[in-house]
KOLFIGU-871205 format. One record per atom (N, C-alpha, C): atom name; residue number from 1; y, x, z. Coordinates in steps of 0.02 Angstrom, whole numbers, padded with zeros to 5 digits. Each point is the difference from the previous one (the first is absolute). Layout:
! residues N
(CA,NUM,(Y,X,Z))
...
! end
This chain:
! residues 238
(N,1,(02723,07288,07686))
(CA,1,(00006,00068,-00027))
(C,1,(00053,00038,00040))
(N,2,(-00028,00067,00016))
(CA,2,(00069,00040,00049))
(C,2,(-00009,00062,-00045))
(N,3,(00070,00012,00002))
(CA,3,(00013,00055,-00043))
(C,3,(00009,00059,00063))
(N,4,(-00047,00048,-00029))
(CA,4,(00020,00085,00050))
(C,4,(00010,00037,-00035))
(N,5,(00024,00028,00058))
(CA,5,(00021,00108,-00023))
(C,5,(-00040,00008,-00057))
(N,6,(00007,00050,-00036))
(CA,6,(-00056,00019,-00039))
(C,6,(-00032,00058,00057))
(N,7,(-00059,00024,-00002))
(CA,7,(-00018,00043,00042))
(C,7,(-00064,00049,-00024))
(N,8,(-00002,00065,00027))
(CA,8,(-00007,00060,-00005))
(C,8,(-00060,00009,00036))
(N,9,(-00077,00032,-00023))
(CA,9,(-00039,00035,00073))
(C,9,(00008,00045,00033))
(N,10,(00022,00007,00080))
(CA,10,(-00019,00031,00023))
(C,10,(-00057,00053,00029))
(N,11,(00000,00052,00008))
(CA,11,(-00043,00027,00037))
(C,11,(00000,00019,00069))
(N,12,(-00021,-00033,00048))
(CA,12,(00004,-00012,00064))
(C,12,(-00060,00044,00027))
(N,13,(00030,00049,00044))
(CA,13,(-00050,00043,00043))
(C,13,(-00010,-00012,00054))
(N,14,(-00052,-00028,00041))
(CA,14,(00012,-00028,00073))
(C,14,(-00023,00040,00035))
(N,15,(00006,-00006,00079))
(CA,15,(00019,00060,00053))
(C,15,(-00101,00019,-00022))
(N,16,(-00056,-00046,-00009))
(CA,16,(-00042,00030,-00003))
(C,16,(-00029,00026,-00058))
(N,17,(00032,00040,-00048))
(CA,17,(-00007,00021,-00053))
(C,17,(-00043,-00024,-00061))
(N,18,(00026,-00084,00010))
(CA,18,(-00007,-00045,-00066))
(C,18,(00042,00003,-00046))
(N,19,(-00028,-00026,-00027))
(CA,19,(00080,-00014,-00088))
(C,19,(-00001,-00069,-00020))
(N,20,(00046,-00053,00014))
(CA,20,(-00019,-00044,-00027))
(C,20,(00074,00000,-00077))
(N,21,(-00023,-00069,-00046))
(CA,21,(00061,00000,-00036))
(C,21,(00027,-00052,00015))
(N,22,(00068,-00005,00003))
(CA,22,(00043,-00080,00028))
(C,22,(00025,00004,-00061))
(N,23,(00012,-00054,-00015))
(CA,23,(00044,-00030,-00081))
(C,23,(00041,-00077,00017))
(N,24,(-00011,-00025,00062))
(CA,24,(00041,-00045,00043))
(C,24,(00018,00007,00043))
(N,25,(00079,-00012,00040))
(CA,25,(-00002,00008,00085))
(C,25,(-00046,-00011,00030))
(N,26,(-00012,-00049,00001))
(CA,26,(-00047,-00051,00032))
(C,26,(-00076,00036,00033))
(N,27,(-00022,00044,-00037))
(CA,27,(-00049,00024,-00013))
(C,27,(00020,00080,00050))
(N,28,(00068,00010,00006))
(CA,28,(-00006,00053,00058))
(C,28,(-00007,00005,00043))
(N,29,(-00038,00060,00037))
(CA,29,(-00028,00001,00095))
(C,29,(00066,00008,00023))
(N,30,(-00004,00002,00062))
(CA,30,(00031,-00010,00049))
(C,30,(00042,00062,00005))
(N,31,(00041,00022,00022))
(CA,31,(00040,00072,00016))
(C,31,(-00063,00062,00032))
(N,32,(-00010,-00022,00056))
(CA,32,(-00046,00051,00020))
(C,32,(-00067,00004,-00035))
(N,33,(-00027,-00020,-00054))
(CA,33,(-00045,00024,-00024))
(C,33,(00005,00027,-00032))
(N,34,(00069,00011,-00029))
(CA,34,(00011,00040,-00048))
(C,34,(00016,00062,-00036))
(N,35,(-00029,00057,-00010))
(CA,35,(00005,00052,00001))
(C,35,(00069,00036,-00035))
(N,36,(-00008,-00031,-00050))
(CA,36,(00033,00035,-00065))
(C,36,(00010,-00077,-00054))
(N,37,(00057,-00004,-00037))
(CA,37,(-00028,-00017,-00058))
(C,37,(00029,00003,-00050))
(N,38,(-00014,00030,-00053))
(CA,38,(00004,00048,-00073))
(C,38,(00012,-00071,-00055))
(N,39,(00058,00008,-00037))
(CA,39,(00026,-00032,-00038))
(C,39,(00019,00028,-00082))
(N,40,(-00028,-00055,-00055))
(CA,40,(-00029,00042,-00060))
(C,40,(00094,00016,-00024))
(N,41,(00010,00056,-00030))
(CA,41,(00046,00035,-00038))
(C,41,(-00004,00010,-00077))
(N,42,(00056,-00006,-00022))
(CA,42,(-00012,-00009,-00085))
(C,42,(00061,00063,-00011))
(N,43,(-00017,00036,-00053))
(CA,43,(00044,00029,-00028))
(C,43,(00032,-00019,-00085))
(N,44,(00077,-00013,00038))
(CA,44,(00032,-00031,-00042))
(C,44,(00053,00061,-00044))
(N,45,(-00011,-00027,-00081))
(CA,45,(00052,00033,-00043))
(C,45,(00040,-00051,-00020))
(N,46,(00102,00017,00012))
(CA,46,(00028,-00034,-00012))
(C,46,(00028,00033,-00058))
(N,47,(00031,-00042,-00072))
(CA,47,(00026,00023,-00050))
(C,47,(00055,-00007,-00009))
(N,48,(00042,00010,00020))
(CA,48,(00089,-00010,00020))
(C,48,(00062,00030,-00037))
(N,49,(00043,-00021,-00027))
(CA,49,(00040,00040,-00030))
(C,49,(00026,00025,00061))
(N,50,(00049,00038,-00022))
(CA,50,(00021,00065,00048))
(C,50,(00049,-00042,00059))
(N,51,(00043,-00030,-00050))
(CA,51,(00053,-00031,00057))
(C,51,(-00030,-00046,00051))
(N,52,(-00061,00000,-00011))
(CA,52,(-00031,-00057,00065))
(C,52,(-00056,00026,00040))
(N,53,(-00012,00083,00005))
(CA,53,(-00026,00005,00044))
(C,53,(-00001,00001,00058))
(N,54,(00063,-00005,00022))
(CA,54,(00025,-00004,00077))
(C,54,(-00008,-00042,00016))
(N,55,(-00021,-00061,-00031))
(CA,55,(-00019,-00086,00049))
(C,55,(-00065,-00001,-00035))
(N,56,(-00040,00026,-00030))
(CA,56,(-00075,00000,00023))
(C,56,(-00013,00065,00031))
(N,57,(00011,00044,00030))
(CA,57,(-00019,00055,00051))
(C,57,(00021,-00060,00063))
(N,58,(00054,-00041,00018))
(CA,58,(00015,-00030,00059))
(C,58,(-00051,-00065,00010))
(N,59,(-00016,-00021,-00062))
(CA,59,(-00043,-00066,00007))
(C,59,(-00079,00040,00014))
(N,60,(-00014,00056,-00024))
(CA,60,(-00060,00029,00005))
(C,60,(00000,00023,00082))
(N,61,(00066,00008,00050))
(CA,61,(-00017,00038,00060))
(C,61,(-00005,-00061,00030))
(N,62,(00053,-00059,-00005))
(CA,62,(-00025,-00064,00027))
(C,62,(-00051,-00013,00007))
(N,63,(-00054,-00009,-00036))
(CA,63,(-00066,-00016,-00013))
(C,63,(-00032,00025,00012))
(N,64,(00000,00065,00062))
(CA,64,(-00023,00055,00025))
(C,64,(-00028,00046,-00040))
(N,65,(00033,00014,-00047))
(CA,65,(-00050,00032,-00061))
(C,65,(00024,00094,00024))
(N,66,(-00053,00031,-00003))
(CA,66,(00022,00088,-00020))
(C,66,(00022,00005,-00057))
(N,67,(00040,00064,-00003))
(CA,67,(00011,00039,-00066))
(C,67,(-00031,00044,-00020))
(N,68,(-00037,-00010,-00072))
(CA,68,(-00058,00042,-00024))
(C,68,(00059,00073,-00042))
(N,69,(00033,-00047,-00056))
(CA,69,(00031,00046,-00050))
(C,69,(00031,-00028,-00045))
(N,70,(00063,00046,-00044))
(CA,70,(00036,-00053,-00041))
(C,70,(-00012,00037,-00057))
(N,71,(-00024,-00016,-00054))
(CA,71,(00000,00044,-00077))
(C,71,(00040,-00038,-00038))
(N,72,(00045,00040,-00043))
(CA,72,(00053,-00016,-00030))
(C,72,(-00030,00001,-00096))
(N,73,(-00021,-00070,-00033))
(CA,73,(-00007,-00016,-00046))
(C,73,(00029,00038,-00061))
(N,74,(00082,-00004,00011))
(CA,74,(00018,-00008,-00057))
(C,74,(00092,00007,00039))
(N,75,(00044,00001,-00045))
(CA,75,(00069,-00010,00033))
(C,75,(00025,-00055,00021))
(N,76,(-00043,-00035,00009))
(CA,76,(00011,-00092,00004))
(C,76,(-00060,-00031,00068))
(N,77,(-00030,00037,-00010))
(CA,77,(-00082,-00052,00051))
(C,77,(-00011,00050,00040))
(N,78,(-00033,-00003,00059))
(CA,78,(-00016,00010,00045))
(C,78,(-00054,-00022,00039))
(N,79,(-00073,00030,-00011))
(CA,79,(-00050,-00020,00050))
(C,79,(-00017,00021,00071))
(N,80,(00022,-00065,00037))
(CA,80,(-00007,00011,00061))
(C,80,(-00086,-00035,00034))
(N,81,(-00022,00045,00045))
(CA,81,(-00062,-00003,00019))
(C,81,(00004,00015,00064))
(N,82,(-00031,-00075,00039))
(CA,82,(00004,00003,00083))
(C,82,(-00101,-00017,00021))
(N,83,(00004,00010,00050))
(CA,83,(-00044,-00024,00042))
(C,83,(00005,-00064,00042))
(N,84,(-00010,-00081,-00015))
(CA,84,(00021,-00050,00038))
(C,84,(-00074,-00048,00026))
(N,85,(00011,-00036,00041))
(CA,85,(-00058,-00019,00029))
(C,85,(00001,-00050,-00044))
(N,86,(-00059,-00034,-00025))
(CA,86,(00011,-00057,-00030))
(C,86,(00011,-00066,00016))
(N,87,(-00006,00002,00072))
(CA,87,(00033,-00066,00017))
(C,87,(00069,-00007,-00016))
(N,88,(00027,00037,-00019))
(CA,88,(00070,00004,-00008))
(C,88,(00004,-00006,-00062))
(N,89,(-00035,-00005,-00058))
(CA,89,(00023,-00012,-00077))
(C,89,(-00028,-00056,-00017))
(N,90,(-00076,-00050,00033))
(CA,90,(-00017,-00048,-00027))
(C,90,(00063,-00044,-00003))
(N,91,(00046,00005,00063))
(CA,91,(00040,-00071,00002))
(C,91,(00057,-00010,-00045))
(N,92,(00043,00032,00021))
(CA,92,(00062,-00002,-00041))
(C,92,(00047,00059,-00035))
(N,93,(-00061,00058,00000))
(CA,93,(00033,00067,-00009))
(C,93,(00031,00003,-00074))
(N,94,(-00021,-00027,-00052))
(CA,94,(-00023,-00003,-00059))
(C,94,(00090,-00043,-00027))
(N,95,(00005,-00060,00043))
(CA,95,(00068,-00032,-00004))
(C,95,(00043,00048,00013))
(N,96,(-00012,00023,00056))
(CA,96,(00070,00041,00024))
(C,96,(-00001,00073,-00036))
(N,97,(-00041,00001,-00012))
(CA,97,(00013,00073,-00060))
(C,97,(00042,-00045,-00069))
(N,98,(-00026,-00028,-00039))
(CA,98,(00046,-00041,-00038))
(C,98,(00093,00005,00028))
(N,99,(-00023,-00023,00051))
(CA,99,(00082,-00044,00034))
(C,99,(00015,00068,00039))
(N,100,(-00003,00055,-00012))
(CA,100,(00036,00052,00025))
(C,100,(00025,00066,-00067))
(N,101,(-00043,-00018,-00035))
(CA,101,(-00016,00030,-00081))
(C,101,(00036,-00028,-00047))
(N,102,(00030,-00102,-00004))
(CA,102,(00001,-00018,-00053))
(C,102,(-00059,-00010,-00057))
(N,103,(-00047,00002,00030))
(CA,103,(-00057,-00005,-00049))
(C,103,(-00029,00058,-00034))
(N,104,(00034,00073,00007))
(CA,104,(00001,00035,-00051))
(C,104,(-00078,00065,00031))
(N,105,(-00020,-00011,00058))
(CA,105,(-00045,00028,00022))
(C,105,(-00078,-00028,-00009))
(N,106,(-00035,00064,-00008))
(CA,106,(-00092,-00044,-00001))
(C,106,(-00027,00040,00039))
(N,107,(-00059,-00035,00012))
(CA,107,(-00025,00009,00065))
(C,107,(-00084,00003,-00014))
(N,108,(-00029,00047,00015))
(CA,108,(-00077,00020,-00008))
(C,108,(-00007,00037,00080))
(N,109,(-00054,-00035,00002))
(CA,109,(-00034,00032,00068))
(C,109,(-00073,-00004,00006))
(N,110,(-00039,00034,00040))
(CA,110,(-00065,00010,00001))
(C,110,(-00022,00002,00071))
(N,111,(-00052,-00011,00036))
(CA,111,(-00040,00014,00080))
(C,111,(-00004,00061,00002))
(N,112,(00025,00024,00040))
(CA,112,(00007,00051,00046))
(C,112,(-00013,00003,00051))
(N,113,(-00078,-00018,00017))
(CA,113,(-00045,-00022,00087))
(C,113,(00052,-00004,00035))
(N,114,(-00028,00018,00070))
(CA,114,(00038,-00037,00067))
(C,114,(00044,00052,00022))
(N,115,(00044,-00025,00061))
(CA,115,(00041,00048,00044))
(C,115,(-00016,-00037,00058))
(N,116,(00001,00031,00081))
(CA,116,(00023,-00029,00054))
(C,116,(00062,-00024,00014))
(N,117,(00008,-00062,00003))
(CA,117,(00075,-00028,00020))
(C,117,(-00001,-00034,00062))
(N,118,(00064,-00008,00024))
(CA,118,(-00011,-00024,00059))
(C,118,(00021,-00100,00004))
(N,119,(-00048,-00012,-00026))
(CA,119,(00019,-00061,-00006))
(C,119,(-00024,-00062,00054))
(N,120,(00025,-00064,00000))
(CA,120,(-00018,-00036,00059))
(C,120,(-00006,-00054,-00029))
(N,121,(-00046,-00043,00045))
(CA,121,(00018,-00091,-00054))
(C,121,(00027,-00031,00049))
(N,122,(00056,-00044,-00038))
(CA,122,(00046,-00047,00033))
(C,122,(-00026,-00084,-00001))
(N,123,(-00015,-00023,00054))
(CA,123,(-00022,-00072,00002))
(C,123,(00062,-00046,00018))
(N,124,(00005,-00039,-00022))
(CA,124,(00058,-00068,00006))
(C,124,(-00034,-00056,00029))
(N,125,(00030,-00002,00050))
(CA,125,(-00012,-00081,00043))
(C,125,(00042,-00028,-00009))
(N,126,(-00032,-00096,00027))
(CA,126,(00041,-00031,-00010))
(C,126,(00005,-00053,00051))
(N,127,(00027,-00008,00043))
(CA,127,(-00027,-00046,00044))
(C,127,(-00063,00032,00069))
(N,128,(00005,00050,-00034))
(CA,128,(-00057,00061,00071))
(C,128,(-00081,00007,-00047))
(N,129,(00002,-00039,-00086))
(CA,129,(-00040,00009,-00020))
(C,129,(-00016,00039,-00053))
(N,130,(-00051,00047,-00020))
(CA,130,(00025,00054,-00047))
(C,130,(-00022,-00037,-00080))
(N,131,(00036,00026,-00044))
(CA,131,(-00004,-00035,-00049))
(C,131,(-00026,00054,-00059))
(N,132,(-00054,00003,-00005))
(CA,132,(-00047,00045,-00040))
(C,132,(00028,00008,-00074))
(N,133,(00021,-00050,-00035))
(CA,133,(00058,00034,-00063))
(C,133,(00051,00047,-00010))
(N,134,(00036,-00022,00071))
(CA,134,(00060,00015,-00013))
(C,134,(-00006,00102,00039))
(N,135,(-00061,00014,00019))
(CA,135,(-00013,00073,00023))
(C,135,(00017,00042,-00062))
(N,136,(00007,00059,00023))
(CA,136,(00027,00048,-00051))
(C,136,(-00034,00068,00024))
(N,137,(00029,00065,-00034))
(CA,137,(-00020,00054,00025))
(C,137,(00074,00037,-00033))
(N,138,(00018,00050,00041))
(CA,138,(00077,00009,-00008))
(C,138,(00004,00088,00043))
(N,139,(00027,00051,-00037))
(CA,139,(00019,00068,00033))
(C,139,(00028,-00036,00064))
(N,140,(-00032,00055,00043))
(CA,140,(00023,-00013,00070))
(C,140,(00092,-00002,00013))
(N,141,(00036,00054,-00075))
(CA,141,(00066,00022,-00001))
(C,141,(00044,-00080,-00009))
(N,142,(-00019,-00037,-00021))
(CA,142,(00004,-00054,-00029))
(C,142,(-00028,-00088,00049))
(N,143,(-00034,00008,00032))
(CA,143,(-00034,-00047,00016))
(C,143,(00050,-00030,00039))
(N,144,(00046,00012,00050))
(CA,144,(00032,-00049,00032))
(C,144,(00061,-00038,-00044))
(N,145,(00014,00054,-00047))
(CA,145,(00073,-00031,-00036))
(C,145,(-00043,-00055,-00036))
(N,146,(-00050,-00001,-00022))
(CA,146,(-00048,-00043,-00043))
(C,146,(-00012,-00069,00044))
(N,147,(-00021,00027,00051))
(CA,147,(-00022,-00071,00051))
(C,147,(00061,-00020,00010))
(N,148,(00045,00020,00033))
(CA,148,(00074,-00028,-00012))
(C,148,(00018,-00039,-00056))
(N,149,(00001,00008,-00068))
(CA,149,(00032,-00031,-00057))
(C,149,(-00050,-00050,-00006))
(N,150,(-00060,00000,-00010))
(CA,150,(-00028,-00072,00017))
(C,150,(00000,-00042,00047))
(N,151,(-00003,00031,00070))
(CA,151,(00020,-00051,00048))
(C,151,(00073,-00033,-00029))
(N,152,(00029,00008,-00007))
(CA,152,(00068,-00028,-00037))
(C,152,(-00011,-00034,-00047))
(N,153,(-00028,00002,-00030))
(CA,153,(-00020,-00023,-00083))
(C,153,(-00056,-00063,00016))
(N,154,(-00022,00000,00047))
(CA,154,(-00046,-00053,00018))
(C,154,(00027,-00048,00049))
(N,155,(00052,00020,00027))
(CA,155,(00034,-00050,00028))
(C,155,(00034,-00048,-00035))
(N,156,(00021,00027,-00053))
(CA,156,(00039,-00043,-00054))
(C,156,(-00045,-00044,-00048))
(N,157,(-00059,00022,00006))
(CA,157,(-00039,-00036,-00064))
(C,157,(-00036,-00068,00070))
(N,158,(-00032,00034,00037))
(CA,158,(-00042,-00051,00020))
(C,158,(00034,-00042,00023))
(N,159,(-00029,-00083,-00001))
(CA,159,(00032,-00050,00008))
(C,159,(-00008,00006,00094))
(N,160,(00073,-00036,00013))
(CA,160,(00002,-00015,00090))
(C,160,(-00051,-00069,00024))
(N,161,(-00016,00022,00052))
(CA,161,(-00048,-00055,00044))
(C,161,(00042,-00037,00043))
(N,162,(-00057,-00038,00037))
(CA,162,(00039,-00040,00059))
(C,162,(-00011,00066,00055))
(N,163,(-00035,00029,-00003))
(CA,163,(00017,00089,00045))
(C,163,(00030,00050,-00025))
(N,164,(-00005,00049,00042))
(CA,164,(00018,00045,-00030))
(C,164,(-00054,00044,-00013))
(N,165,(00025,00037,-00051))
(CA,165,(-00070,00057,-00022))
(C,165,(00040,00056,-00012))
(N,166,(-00046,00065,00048))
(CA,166,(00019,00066,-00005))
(C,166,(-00041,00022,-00051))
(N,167,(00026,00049,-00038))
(CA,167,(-00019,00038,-00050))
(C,167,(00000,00093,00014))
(N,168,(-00058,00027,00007))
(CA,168,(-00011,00059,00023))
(C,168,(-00042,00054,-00052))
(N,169,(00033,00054,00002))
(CA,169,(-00017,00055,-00027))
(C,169,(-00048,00053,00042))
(N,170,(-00058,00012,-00004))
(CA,170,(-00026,00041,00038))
(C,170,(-00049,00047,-00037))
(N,171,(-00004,00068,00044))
(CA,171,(-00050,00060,-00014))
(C,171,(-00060,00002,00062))
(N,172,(-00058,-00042,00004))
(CA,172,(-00015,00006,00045))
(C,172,(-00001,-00057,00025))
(N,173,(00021,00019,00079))
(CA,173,(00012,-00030,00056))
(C,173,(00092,00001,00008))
(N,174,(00032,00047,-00050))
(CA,174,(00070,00007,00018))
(C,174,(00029,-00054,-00053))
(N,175,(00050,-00012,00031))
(CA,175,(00055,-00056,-00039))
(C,175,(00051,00038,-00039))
(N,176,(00017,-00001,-00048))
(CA,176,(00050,00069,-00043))
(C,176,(00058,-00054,-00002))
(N,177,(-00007,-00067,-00005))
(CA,177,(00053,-00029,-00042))
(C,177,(-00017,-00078,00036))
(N,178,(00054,-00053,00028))
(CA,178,(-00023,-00066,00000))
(C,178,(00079,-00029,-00013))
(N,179,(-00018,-00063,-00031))
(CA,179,(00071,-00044,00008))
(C,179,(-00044,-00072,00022))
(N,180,(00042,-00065,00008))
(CA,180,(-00011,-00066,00001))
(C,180,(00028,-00046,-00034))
(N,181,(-00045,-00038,-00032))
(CA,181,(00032,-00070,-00037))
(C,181,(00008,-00071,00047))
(N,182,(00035,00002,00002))
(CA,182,(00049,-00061,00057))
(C,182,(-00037,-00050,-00025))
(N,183,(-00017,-00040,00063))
(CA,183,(-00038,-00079,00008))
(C,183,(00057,-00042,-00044))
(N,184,(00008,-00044,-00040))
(CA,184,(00012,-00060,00001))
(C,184,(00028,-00019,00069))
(N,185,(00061,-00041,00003))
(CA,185,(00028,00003,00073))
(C,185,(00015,-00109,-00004))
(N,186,(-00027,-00034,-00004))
(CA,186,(-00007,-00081,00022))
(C,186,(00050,-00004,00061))
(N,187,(00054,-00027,-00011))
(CA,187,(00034,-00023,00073))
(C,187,(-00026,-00062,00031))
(N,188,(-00058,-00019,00049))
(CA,188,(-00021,-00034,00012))
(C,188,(00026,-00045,00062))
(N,189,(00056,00041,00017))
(CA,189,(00062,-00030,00036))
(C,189,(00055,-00037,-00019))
(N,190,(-00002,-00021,-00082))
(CA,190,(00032,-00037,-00027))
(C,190,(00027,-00071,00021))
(N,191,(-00047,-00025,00012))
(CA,191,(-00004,-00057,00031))
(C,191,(00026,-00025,00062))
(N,192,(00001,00043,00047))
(CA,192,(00007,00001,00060))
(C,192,(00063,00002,00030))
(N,193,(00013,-00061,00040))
(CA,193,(00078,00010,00027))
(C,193,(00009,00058,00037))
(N,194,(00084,00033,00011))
(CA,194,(-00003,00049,00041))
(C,194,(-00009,00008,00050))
(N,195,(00011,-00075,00051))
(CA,195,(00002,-00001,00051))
(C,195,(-00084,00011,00030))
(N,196,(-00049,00005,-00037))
(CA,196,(-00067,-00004,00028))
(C,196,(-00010,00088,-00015))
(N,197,(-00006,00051,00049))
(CA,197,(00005,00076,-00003))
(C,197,(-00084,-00011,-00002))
(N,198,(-00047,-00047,00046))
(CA,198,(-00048,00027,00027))
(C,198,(-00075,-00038,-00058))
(N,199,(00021,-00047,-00038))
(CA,199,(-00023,-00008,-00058))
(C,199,(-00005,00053,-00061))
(N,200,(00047,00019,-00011))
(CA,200,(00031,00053,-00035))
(C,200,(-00043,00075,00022))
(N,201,(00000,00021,00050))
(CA,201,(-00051,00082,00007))
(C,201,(-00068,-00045,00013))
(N,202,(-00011,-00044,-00001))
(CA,202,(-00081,-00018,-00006))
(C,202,(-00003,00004,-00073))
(N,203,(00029,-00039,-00041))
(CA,203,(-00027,-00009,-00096))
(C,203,(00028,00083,-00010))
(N,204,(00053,00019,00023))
(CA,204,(-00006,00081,-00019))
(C,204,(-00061,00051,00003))
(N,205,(-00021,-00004,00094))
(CA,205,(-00058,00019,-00009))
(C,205,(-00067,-00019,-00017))
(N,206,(-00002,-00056,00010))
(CA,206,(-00060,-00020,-00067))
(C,206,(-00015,00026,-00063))
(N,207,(00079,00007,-00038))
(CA,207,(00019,00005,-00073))
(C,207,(-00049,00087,-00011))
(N,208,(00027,00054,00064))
(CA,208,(-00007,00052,00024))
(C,208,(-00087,00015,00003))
(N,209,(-00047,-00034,00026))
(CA,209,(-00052,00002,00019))
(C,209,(-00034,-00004,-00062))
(N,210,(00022,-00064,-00061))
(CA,210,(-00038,-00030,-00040))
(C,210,(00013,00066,-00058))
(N,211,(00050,00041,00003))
(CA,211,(00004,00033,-00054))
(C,211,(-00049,00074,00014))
(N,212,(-00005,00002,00072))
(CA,212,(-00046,00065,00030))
(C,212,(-00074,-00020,-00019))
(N,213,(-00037,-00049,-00002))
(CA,213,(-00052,-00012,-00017))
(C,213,(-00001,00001,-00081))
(N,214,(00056,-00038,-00048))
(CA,214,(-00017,00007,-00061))
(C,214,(00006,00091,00003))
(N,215,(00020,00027,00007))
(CA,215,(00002,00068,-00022))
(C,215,(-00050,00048,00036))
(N,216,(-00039,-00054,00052))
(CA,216,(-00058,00050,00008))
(C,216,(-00064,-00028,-00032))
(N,217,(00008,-00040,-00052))
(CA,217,(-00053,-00031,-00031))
(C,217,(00015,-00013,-00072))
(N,218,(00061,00006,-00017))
(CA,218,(00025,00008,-00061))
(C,218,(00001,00047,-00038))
(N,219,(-00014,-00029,-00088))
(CA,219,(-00020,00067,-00036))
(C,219,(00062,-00002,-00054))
(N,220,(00020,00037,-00025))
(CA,220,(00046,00031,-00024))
(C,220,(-00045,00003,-00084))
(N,221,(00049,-00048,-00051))
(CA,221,(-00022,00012,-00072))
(C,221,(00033,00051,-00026))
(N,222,(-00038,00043,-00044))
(CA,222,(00059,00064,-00036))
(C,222,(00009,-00012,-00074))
(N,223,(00058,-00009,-00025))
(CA,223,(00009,-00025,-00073))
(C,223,(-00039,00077,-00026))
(N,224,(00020,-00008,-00061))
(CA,224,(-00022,00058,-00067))
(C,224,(00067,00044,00015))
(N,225,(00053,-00007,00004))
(CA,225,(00050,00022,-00002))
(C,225,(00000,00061,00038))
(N,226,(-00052,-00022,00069))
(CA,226,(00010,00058,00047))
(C,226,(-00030,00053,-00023))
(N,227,(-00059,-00002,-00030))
(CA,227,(-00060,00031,-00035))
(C,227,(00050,00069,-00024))
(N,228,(00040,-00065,-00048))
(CA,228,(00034,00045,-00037))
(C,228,(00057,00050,00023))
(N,229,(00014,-00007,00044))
(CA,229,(00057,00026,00063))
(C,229,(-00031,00064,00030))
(N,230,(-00069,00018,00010))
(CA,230,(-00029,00063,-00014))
(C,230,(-00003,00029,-00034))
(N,231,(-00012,-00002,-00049))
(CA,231,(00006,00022,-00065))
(C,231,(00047,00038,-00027))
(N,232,(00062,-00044,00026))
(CA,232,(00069,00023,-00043))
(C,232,(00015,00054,00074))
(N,233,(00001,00004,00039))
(CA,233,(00028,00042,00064))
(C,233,(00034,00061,-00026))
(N,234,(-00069,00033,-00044))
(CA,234,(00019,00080,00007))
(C,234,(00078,00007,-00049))
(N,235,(00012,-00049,-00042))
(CA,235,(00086,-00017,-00054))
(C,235,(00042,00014,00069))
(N,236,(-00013,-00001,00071))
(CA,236,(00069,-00005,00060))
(C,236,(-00016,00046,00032))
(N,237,(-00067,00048,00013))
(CA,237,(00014,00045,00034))
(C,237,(-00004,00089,-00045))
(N,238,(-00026,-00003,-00060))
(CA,238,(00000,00065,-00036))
(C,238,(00062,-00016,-00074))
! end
């Protein structure tokens, strides 16, 4: 079982005036086929007492949301009403309104069709291989700080090899983000008196050779953890 994003359909316009709907990365064309693609919008009413509208107007611009209008209830409440894409409220919008509110805010929203955004999907390699879970789709405003905090975040979770394995963020053909998880390092010169130098760079480079082949034939397991290491991203960069 792998746990994902929750995720949203797109409407994807391609350069030859198709429409398809994407509702997985996985499932998106390529950059250049792509014309346009229109992302569904919900219009949200927030119910806020007064002293807390200033951190849901800030959690609402985070979340790329417009400002529709504020109507004033009563001497106490305050309904605030934005325009936000809904990829931005399935995940965690709902918590952080709570945890910016104290609990004291509610939240009703409705579809409000599409907008053009400029969005991109981010693929994660691992080892030079792409790993079809761990893809995303992310505002272009956003996408490198994003590939960044997971490349980080996946260095720490996945377990080390007898190689090393690069971990890469890409749009495309471009690399936004890479780090490396360090081989396992065997001193296989342990053994070896000092006085023998020329024993010593032979089992070195052997040691050298044997780890270039596991890592060009070696596959890289991904716990659940990492899964989940997408997921949580957008808590470090909005």
């Amino acid at each position: 079982l792998i746990t994902t994003a929750p995720s949203v359909t797109y409407d994807v316009e391609l350069t030859d005036g198709t429409h398809i709907n994407v509702s997985n990365p996985s499932e998106m064309p390529e950059t250049p086929l792509i014309k346009q693609i229109n992302e569904p919008y919900v219009k949200a009413e927030i119910m806020v007492p007064n002293d807390y509208v200033g951190a849901v107007m800030e959690l609402c611009q985070r979340k790329r949301g417009t400002f529709v209008t504020m109507d004033y209830l009563d001497d106490y409440r305050v309904n605030v009403i934005y325009e936000i894409p809904l990829s931005e409220i399935i995940f965690d919008f709902f918590d952080k309104l709570k945890s910016s509110t104290r609990g004291y805010a509610s939240l009703d929203y409705e579809l409000d069709g599409t907008r053009p955004s400029d969005l991109v999907k981010i693929d994660i390699l691992l080892n030079g291989d792409k790993v079809d879970a761990l893809s995303f789709i992310s505002h272009r405003q956003f996408a490198q700080a994003r590939g960044r905090v997971i490349v980080d975040k996946l260095k720490t979770i996945i377990p080390r090899q007898n190689f090393e394995i690069p971990i890469q963020a890409a749009i495309g053909a471009k690399i936004i983000a890479r780090t490396n998880i360090k081989a396992y390092r065997k001193d296989v010169t342990a053994r070896i008196h000092t006085g023998d130098p020329d024993r010593r760079a032979k089992l070195l480079d052997k040691q050298k050779r044997g780890k270039k082949r596991m890592k060009a034939v070696g596959t890289v397991d991904v716990p659940q953890a990492a899964f989940m290491a997408v997921l949580k991203t957008d808590e470090e960069i909005k």
